[in-house]
C-alpha angles and dihedrals in degrees: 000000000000121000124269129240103245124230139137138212096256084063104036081059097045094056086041092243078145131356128175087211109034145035121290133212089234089062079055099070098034118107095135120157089198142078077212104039087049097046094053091049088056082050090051104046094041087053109075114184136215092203126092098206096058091042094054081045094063093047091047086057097050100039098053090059096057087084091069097025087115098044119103113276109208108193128098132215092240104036087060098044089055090054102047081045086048093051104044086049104104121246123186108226087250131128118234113241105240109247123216082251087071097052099045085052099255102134118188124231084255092065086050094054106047090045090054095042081054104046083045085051095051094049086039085061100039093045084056105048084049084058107039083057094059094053078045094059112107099355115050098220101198094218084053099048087050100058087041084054086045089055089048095061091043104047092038085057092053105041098039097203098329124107111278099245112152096204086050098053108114113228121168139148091286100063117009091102088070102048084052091053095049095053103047098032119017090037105023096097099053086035089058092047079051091051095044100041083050089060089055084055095051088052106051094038093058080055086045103058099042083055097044090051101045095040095240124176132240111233121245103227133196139184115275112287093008103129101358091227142114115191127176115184111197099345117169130169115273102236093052102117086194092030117194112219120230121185106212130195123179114176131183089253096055095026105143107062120206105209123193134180141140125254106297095010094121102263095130101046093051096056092052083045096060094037098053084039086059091042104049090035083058090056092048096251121154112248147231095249145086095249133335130208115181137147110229112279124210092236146297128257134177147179113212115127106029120154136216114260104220094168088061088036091237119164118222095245090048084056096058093045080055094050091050099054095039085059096047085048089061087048116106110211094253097050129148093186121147104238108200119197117177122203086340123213089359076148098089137034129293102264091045096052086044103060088033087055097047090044091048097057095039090061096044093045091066092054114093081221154091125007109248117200092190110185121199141163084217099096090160087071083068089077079057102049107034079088087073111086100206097047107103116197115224129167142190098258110235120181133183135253118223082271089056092246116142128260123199119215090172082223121151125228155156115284149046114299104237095180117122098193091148095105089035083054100053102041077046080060101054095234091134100052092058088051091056100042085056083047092050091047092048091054084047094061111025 
């Protein structure tokens, strides 16, 4: 059995993978026509894989239909369900009796639905094979030139030697039984491998074209430890409408990152950056960067939104205490997973983050094992921690205008972040002004 990527669903919902309340990254790629199609995509993206080969064959599958992203797409939600629905329906090899109703002309709503469910058999097939061409058409891909084969077979049987033309196959009374026959039982089983293989289409070309039309990369992976690297070339998060580009490198030798920044700064946005890059670029998903170059990692996990649980009577600081060691717990001894904790232990007072913080990153300093982005207000933590080798110090980049007021490029670099904005902030908010307006109101009446 191969190992599993590790995540859990507090992290799944802080990188919004899934989220009762907002948007998920998963509703982004998703432009299936299909039940199918759509159910196969959710299979997929909740399926991350440890195992290069399946992940370059993924890619393989979504890039080769960007070519003909933009072409028409002739197939509908309902009509493929009710063939899938025709065609699972059992049949008993048998051939119908003819009734007196058929031979005075009376023909029953049955007569009208399998002819239908035929003649939409046949177009489906021969929709498909047009396709299929199409993707076929400069690169032989072996799974593609099966189900054509497959269509072949299928459409050749139908039509004997005529066109294969779905609105000029002649169906009446006297053989329509067989058609019938031919479709859900001869042919079922070739038909349903059509149908299946057709879901997995509908899939990869709804990823297709999001990537197609947002320019995104396809990830160069590599077996664990392979390169000891992860490197993200002009990554941005995927919802950003003016997305500004990072490039991003964690290495073993600097593989706990101390991030600083003041509020608004980014922090927060980067490191949900880097976490959903790592996750779409595990289930083989292309990816919102220029280019990115990274070994398999045993997972991601973060703590970002986490809540105080006042049933339990648990304090927020307690909580994130909680969350660290529930992540730690999933960890095996070998792992190369990227650990994410954002503003951690805000929960509690100065003097107290400060030395849990410390203590936090010495320990896992001395593990040969995961990467840790830790980010954190408390700069002055960086004189304490400059003594660990493998604790690397990045910041959200601010700069000033000519005012000296900041600007900021939500850019990420080497370095402590010095910046105070906590007052400008707050004067920026208005808070202030509606102070003083109650104050104002008060004088007036008093």
């Amino acid at each position: 059995m191969s190992e599993k990527f590790l995540i859990d669903e507090q992290t799944l919902q802080d990188i919004q993978l899934r989220d009762r309340h907002n948007r998920t990254i998963l509703e982004f790629f998703d432009h299936t026509i299909t039940d199918g199609g759509m159910y196969y995509l959710m299979d997929v993206f909740y399926n991350p894989v440890l195992d290069v080969d399946v992940i370059k064959d993924r890619q393989t599958k979504i890039r080769r239909l960007e070519p003909v992203a933009d072409q028409d797409f002739l197939f509908y939600r309902v009509i493929v369900k009710d063939l899938e629905k025709y065609v699972k329906s059992s049949h008993s090899g048998r051939a119908a009796s003819l009734t007196l109703m058929d031979f005075i002309g009376v023909r029953s709503p049955v007569y009208y639905y399998k002819k239908r469910s035929i003649q939409e058999a046949c177009d489906f097939m021969i929709k498909c094979r047009d396709y299929y061409l199409q993707i076929n058409k400069d690169v032989k891909y072996p799974d593609v030139e099966e189900i054509l084969q497959l269509i072949e077979d299928c459409l050749s049987m139908i039509f004997k030697k005529k066109k294969y033309d779905a609105d000029k196959l002649r169906i009446n009374i006297f053989n329509i039984e067989n058609f019938d026959k031919m479709v859900r039982y001869t042919l079922a089983p070739k038909i349903k491998k059509i149908i299946t293989f057709f879901y997995e289409i509908d899939a990869f070309l709804s990823v297709a074209k999001v990537s197609k039309a947002h320019g995104f990369c396809y990830p160069e992976v590599y077996p664990k430890n392979q390169t000891g690297v992860i490197e993200m070339k002009g990554v941005y998060h995927i919802f950003h409408k003016n997305p500004v580009k990072n490039d991003v490198r964690m290495a073993r030798d600097k593989k706990i990152w101390f991030l600083t920044g003041a509020n608004m700064a980014g922090k927060s946005s980067i490191i949900k950056t880097i976490s959903s890059a790592l996750y779409l670029t595990h289930i083989g998903f292309p990816v919102p960067a220029d280019s990115i170059k990274t070994d398999l990692i045993n997972g991601v996990f973060t703590s970002i939104n986490l809540q105080d649980n006042l049933e339990m009577g648990y304090s927020h600081f307690y909580v994130e205490a909680m969350r660290l060691k529930t992540i730690v717990d999933q960890l095996p001894k070998d792992s190369n997973a990227v650990i994410i904790l954002d503003e951690l232990f805000k929960g509690t007072n100065h003097s107290d983050a400060s030395n849990a913080i410390l203590k936090v990153l010495q320990n896992l300093a001395e593990v040969d094992g995961p990467y840790v982005i830790v980010s954190s207000h408390i700069t002055e933590l960086s004189k304490e921690l400059e003594h660990i080798p493998s604790v690397g110090f990045f910041k959200m980049n601010i700069e000033s205008d000519p005012e000296g007021l900041p600007i900021f490029t939500y850019k990420i670099k080497e370095g402590v972040a010095e910046e105070k904005l906590g007052m400008w902030l707050l004067k920026k908010s208005g808070a202030f002004d509606s102070i003083d307006k109650i104050k104002n109101t008060a004088d007036t009446t008093s």
